[in-house]
C-alpha positions, 0 to 999 in steps of 0.5 A: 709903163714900160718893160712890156712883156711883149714886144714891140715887133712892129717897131722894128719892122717900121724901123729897120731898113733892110739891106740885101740878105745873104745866106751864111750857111756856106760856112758852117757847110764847108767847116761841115759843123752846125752851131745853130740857126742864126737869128734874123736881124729884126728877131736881134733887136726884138730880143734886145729890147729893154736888156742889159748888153754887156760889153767884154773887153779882156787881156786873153782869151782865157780870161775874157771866155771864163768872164763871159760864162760868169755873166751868163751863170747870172742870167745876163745872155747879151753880150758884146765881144770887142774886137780889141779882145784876143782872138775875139772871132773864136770866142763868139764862136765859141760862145755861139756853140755853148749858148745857141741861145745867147744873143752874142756880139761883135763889138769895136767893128771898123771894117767890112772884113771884120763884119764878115769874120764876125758873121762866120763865127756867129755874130747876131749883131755888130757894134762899133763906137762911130759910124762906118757906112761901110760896116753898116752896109756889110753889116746888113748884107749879112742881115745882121743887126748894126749898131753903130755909135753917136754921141751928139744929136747930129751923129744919132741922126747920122747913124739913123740915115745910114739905114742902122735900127738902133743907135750906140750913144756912147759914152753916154755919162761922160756927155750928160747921161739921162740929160743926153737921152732925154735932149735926142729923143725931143726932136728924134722920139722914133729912134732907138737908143743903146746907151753905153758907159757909166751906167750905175745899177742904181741908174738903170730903172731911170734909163729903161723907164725913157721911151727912147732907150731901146737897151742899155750897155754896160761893161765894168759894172758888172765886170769890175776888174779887180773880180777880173785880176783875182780870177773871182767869177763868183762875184761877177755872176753876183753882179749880173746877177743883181741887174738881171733882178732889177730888169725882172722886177721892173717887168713884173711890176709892168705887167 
């Protein structure tokens, strides 16, 4: 079936085109604080594999913060940090210090000077809506995992090409969702997919059930802004919750 409770490594070895590697300790040397041992690139997308990313995207970073541990009190620990967020490189840091576990994100990178921020404040992959080589390129030196984004059969390819182990579709249901999917992997089958935007809780088993679809993104379905206007946490730890059951159920029921 799918969802295998071991996963697939080799496919991200046969998969990644691994860049020049750099130590980032230097960092946390210099600032002479230890937050945790940052995870390989190849390990990121292993743990990616068939989850949910949750995409943060607030007004402040109060809100934004208080948002991101709402989500992970529901059991949903990927999440990717726009850069568009207010002080977003202090918030992963943050969040990297509270969740050394957690599989934390930058996400709306642009540039290579982004990317480096990113890396110092303990960013373990980085997503951006289209291709930038250049945020690809620095996005490996610092071995982290990119994701850059696609919406057409050409881009996907493009992204692939640019040596990126797994691809953004976005905005997925705007351009034909499953349909979309299922249209880039008949010629592209060996390429990972991250479908981003629109995605229901009703819709996700069919997206993870599709060989091709590595992971899916999500952002207002979990984090609805009127829970956001109200300040009601509860409720969007009850909604990641909700898809954190889903994603278990469906691993029991491949197992």
């Amino acid at each position: 079936m799918f969802l295998s409770s071991s996963v697939p490594f080799q496919v991200s070895q046969k998969l990644y085109c691994k860049g020049p590697r750099t130590k980032n300790s230097f960092y946390w040397k210099r600032h002479n604080v230890k937050v945790f041992s940052r995870m390989k690139s190849e390990h990121v997308l292993d743990k990616l594999y068939k989850s949910v990313v949750v995409c943060i995207r607030q007004q402040s970073f109060s809100t934004a913060l208080e948002t991101c541990r709402a989500v992970m009190a529901g059991g949903l620990d990927c999440l990717e940090i726009t850069l568009t967020t207010p002080d977003a490189f202090e918030l992963i840091h943050t969040l990297s210090r509270e969740y050394p576990k957690a599989t934390i994100g930058a996400g709306t990178v642009l540039k290579p000077s982004q990317v480096r921020l990113a890396a110092k404040s303990g960013a373990v992959f980085i997503m951006s809506p289209v291709l930038v080589q250049d945020v690809v390129e620095e996005t490996k030196r610092h071995d982290l995992l990119a994701v850059p984004g696609a919406a057409t059969p050409t881009e996907v390819y493009s992204c692939f090409c640019s040596g990126a182990p797994l691809v953004k579709l976005f905005p997925v249901e705007s351009f034909g969702g499953l349909s979309l999917v299922k249209t880039i992997a008949g010629p592209f089958p060996d390429i990972p997919l991250l479908p981003t935007s629109g995605i229901t809780l009703n819709a996700l088993p069919e997206y993870l059930a599709e060989k091709s679809v590595w992971a899916v993104g999500v952002s207002k379905q979990i984090v609805d802004s009127n829970s956001v206007a109200n300040e009601n946490w509860k409720q969007i730890e009850d909604n990641a919750h909700r898809w954190k059951q889903i994603i278990q159920s469906l691993r029991s029921y491949s197992t």
